[in-house]
C-alpha positions as CSV (number, residue, x, y, z in Angstrom):
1,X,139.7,-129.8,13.2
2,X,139.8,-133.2,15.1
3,X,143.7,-133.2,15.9
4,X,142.7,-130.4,18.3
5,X,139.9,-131.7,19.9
6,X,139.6,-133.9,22.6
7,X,136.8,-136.5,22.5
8,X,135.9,-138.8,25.7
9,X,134.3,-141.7,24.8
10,X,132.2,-144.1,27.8
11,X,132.2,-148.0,26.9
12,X,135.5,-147.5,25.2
13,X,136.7,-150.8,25.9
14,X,134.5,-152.7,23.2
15,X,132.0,-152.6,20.4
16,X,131.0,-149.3,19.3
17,X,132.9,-147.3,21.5
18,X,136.6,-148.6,20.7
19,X,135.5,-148.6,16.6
20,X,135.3,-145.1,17.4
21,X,138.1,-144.4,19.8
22,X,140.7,-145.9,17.0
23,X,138.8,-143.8,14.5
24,X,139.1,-140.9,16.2
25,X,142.9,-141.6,16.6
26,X,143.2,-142.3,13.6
27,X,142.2,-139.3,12.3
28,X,144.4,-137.0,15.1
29,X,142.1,-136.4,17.8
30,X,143.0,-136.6,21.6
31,X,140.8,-139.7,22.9
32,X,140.1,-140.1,26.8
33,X,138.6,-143.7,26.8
34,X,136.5,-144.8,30.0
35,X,135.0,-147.8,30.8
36,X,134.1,-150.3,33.6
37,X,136.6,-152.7,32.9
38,X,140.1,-151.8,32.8
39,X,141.9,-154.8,31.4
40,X,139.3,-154.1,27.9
41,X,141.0,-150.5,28.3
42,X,144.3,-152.0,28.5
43,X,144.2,-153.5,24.5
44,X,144.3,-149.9,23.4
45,X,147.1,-147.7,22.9
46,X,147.7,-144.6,20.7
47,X,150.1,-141.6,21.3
48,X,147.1,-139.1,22.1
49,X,145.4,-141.8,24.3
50,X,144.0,-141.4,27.9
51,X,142.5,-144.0,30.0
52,X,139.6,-144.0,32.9
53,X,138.1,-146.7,34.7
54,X,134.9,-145.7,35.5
55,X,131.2,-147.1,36.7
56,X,128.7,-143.9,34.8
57,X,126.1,-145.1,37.1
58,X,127.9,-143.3,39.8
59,X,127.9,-139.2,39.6
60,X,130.7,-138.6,41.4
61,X,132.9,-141.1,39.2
62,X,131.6,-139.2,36.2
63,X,132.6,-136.0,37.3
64,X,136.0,-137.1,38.1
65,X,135.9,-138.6,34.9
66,X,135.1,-135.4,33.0
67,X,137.6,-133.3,35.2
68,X,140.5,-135.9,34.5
69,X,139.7,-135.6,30.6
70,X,140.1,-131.7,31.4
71,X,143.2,-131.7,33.4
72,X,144.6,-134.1,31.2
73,X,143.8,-132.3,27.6
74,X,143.0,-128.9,28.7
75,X,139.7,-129.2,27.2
76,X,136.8,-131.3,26.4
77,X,135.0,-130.8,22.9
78,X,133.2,-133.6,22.7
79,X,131.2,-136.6,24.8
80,X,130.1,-140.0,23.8
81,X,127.8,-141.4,26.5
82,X,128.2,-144.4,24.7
83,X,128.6,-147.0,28.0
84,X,125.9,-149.7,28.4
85,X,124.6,-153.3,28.6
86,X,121.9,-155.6,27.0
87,X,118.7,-156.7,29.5
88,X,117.2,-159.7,28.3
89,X,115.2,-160.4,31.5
90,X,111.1,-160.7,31.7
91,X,110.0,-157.7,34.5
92,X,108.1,-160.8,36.3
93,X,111.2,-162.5,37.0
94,X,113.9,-159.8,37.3
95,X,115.7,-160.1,40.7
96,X,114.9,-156.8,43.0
97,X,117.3,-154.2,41.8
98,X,117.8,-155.7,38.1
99,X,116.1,-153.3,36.2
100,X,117.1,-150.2,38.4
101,X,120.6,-150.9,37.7
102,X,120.1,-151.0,34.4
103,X,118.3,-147.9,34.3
104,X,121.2,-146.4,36.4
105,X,123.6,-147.5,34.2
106,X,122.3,-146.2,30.4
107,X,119.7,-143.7,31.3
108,X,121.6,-142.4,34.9
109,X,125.1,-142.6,33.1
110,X,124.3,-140.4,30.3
111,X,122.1,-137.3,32.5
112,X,126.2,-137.7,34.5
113,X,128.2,-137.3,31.5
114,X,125.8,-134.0,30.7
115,X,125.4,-133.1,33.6
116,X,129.5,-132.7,34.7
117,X,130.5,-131.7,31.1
118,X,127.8,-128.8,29.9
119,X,129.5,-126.8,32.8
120,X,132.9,-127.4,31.1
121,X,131.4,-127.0,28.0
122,X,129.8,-123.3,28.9
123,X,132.8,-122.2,30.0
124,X,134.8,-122.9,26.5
125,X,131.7,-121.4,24.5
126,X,131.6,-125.1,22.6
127,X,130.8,-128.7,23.1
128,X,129.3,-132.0,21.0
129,X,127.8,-134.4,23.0
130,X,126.6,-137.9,21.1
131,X,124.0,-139.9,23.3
132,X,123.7,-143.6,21.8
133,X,119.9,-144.9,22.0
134,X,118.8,-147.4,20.1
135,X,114.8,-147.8,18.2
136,X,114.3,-150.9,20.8
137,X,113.0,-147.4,22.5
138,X,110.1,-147.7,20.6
139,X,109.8,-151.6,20.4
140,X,107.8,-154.2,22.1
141,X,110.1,-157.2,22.4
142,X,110.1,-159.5,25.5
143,X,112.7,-159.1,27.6
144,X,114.1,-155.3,26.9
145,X,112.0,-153.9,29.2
146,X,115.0,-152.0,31.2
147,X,117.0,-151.4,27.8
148,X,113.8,-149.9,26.3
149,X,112.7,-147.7,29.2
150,X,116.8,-146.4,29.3
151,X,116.6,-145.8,25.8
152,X,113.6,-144.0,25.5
153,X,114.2,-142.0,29.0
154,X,118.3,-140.9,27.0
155,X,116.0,-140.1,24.3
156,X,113.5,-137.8,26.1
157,X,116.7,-136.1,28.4
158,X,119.0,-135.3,25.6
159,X,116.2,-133.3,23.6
160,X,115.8,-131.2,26.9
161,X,119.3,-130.7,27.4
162,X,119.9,-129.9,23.6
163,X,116.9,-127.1,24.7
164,X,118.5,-126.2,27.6
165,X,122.0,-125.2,26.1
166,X,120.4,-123.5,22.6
167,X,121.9,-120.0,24.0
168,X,125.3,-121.2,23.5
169,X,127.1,-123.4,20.4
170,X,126.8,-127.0,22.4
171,X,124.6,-129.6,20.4
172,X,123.2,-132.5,22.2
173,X,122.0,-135.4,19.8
174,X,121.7,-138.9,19.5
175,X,122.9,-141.6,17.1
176,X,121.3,-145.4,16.4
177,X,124.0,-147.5,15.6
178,X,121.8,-150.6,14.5
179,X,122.3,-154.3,14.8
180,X,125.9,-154.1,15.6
181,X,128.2,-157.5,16.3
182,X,128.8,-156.0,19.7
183,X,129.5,-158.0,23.5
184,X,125.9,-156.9,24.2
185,X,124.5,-160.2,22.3
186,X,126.8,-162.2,24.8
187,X,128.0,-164.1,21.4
188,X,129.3,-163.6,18.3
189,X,127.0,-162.0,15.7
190,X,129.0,-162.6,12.2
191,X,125.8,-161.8,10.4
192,X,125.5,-158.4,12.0
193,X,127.2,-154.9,10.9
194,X,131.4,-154.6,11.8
195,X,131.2,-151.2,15.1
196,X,133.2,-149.5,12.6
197,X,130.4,-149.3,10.3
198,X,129.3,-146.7,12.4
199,X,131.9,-144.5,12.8
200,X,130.9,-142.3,9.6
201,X,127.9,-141.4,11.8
202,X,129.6,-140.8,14.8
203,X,132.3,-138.6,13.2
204,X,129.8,-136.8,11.6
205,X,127.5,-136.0,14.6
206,X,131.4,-134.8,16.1
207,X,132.1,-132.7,13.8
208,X,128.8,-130.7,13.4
209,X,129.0,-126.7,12.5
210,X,127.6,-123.9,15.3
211,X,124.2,-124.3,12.8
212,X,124.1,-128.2,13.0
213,X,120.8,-129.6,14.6
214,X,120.5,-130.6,17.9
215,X,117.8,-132.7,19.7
216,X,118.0,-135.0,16.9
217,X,118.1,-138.7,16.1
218,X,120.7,-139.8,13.7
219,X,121.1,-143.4,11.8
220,X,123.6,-144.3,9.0
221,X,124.3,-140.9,8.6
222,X,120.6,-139.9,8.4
223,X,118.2,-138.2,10.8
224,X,115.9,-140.9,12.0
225,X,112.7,-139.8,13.4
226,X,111.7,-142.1,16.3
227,X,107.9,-142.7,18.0
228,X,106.7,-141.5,14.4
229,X,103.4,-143.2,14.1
230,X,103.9,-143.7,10.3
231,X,107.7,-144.6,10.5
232,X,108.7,-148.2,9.0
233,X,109.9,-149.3,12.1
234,X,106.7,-148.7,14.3
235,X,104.1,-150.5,10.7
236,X,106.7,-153.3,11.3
237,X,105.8,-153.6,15.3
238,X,101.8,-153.3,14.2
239,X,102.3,-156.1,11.6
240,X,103.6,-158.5,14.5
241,X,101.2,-157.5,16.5
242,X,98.6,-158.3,13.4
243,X,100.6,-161.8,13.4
244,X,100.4,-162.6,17.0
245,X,96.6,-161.9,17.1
């Protein structure tokens, strides 16, 4: 099924989202890879390979994006709004504009990659879209404040969009990838999981049948249920809490 679908994946150029443009390249797919930074985009190559430079915080270069994927391919089956950055600033000192951007560019970035591909999607009577959030959605630690409020916001939008579109066979969910030795530490994490650890999930979540779920959370394969009050993650939060106190 892959080798006639074409996937366009955002934040392409690193980390998770070239794992999973060279998987899906692997396997036969047509990619289209975006990103903000062209010369990342530039280290990958592949017969069935298409290249964007693109900001997702800005609409109208997300539209153009999906519509090049579209003229290019002559189709668009599935979207990876995948494109982001880590925070790491306290909301006292953040410069004026810090944590807007960032909320432009994770939370903004993925409502425009659903918002200009659904139409596309409508018309073909199919589409996947894959929204990557991430459980410091439902965490207190210092300094996330503009990733946490993107993630949770991606996490709220895509279960109304996945509502929105349940009269035709598009499924909006959204994976976790986990600790991943990605740019976003702005180092090298050895001691964290390889991206391509996650491509299992992601192909999965690409590959789902007209019956798959949609709204959902998935991690390692797994539906993860996020904001549950009795989930591991959240007894973890309350024991530091415990420990602070």
């Amino acid at each position: 099924m892959l080798n006639e679908q074409t996937i366009l994946i955002t934040g392409a150029g690193s980390g998770l989202g070239r794992a999973w443009a060279l998987g899906f390249l692997a396997e036969g797919a047509t990619v289209v890879a975006a990103d903000i930074d062209g010369d990342k985009l530039s280290t990958l190559s592949g017969e069935r390979l298409h290249t964007r430079v693109v900001d997702v915080a800005d609409a109208t270069g997300v539209r153009q994006m999906v519509d090049f994927a579209v003229e290019q391919t002559g189709r668009l089956d599935v979207l990876f709004n995948n494109a982001g950055v880590a925070y790491g600033r306290l909301i006292e000192n953040a410069p004026d504009g810090f944590f807007e951007h960032h909320i432009a560019l994770h939370l903004f970035g993925c409502v425009n990659g659903m918002r200009a591909a659904i139409p596309h999607m409508r018309q073909r009577g199919f589409g996947r879209i894959i929204n990557t959030i991430s459980r410091g959605a439902e965490a207190n630690v210092p300094g996330t404040s503009g990733y946490a409020a993107a993630k949770a916001g991606m996490f709220a939008a895509s279960r109304v969009a996945a509502e929105e579109v349940r009269d035709s066979d598009i499924l909006i969910n959204m994976l976790i990838p986990g600790p991943t030795n990605t740019d976003i530490w702005g180092r090298d994490r050895p001691d964290l999981q390889p991206p391509d650890a996650t491509w299992p999930t992601a192909r999965m979540l690409a590959t789902l049948p007209a019956d798959g779920p949609t709204g959902r959370v998935f991690w390692n394969e797994k539906e993860y249920l996020p904001f549950d009050p009795n989930g591991e993650f959240q007894k973890r939060i309350r024991a530091n809490d415990q420990k602070r106190s």
